[in-house]
Kinemage of the C-alpha trace (Angstrom):
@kinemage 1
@onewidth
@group {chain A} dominant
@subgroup {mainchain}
@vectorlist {calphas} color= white
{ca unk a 1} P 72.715 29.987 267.391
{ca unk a 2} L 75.452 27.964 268.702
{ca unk a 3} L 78.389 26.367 266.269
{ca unk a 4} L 76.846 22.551 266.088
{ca unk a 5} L 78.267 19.540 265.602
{ca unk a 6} L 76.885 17.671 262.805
{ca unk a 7} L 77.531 13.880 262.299
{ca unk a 8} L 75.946 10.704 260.546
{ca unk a 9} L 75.169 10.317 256.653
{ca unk a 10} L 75.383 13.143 254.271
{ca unk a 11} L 72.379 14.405 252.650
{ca unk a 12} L 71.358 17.532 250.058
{ca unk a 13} L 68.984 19.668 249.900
{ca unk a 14} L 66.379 20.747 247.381
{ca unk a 15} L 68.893 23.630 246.858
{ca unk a 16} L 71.786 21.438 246.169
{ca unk a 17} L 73.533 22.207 249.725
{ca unk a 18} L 74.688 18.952 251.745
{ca unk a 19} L 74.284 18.624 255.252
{ca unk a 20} L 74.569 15.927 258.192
{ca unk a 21} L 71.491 14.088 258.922
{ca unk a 22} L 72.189 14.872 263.331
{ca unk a 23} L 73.197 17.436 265.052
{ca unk a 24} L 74.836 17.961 268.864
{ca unk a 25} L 75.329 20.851 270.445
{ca unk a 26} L 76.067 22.824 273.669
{ca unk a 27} L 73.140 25.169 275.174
{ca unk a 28} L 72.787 27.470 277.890
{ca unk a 29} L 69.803 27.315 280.123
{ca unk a 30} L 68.080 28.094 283.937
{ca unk a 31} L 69.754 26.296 286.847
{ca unk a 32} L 66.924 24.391 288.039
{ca unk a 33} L 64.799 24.324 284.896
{ca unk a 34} L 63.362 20.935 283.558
{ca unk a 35} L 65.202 17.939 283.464
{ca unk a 36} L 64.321 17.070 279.644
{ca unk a 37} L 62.986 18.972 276.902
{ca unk a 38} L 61.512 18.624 273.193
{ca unk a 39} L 62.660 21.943 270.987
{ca unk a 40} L 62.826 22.966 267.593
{ca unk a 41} L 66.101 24.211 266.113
{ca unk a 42} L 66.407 26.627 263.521
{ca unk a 43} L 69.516 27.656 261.756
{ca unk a 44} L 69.721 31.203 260.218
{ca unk a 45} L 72.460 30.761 257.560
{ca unk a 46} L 72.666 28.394 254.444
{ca unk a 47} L 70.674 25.990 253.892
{ca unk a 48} L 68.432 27.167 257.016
{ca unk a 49} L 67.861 23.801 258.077
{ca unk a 50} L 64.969 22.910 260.718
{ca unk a 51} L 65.304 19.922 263.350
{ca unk a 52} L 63.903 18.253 265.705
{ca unk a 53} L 65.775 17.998 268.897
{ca unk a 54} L 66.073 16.710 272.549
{ca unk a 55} L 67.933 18.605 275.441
{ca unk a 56} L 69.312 17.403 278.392
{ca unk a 57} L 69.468 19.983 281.543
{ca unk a 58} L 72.851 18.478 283.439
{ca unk a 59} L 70.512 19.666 286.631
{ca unk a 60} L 71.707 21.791 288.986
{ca unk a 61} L 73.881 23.465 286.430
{ca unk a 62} L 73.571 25.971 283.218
{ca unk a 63} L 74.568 23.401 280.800
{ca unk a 64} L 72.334 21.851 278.231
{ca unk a 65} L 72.945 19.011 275.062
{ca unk a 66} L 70.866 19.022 272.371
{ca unk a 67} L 70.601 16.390 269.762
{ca unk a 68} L 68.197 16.205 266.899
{ca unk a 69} L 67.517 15.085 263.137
{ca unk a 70} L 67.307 17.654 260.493
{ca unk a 71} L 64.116 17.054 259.158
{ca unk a 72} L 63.990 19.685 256.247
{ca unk a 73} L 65.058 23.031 255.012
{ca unk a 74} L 63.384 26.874 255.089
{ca unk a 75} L 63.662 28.400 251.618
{ca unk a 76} L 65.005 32.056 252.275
{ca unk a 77} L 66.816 33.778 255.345
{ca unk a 78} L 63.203 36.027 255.802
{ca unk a 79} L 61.634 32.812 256.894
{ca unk a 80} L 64.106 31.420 258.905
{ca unk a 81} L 63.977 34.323 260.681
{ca unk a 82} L 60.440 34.656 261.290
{ca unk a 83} L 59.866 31.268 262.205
{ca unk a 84} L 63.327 31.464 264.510
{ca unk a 85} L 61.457 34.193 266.596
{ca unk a 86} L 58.474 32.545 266.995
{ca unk a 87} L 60.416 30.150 268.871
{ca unk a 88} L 61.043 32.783 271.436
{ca unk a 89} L 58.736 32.165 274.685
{ca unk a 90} L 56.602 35.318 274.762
{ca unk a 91} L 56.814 35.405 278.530
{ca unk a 92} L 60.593 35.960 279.015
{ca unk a 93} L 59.938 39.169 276.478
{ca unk a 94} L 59.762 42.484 278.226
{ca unk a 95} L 56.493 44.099 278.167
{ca unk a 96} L 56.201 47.977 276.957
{ca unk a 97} L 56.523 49.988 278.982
{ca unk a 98} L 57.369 47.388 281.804
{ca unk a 99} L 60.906 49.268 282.549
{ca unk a 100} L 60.223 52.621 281.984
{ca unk a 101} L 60.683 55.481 284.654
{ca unk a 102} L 57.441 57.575 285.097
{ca unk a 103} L 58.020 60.723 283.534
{ca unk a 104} L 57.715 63.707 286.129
{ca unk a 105} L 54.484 66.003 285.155
C-alpha cells in the first residue's frame, strides 16, 4: 500500500491508536481504465484502518488520487490481510496452470 497522506481532525481508536479522519493518496492504474471509481482501502500495519474512498483516473495516463474517510479499524494483522486480498479482482489473477509449458511425454 502506498505512503498516504492523512489530514483533517484527529481521532483514536478502540485500541488507543490516533489517526486522521481522510486520507489522499497517489495510485497506479490502466491507461484508459474508468474515469471514476468507488474502492475500499485497507491498511496492513497499525491500527489497520479501513476506508472508504474515491479515485480519480487523470485519463489517458497511469495516475490515480484517491481520497476517502476512515470509517473504522480491523482488530489483528490476520484480518487485515484476509480482507486486503479479497480486494484483489479475481480476474487479473493467473489461472493454474495458465503459464505452464506442456511437459514433453
Amino acid at each position: 500500500m502506498p505512503q498516504t497522506f492523512d489530514f483533517g481532525p484527529l481521532k483514536e481508536s478502540a485500541y488507543g491508536m490516533r489517526y486522521r479522519k481522510y486520507y489522499a493518496h497517489w495510485i497506479s492504474l490502466k491507461r484508459f481504465g474508468p474515469i471514476f471509481e468507488r474502492r475500499t482501502t485497507l491498511t496492513q500495519e497499525p491500527p489497520y484502518l479501513v476506508g472508504r474512498s474515491a479515485i480519480l483516473h487523470l485519463w489517458g495516463t497511469k495516475i490515480g488520487v484517491v481520497v476517502g474517510r476512515w470509517t473504522g479499524e480491523r482488530l489483528d494483522e490476520d484480518s487485515a490481510l484476509l480482507a486486503a486480498l479479497n480486494c484483489v479482482d479475481k480476474s487479473d489473477l493467473p489461472r493454474i496452470g495458465e503459464d505452464d509449458e506442456p511437459t514433453g511425454v
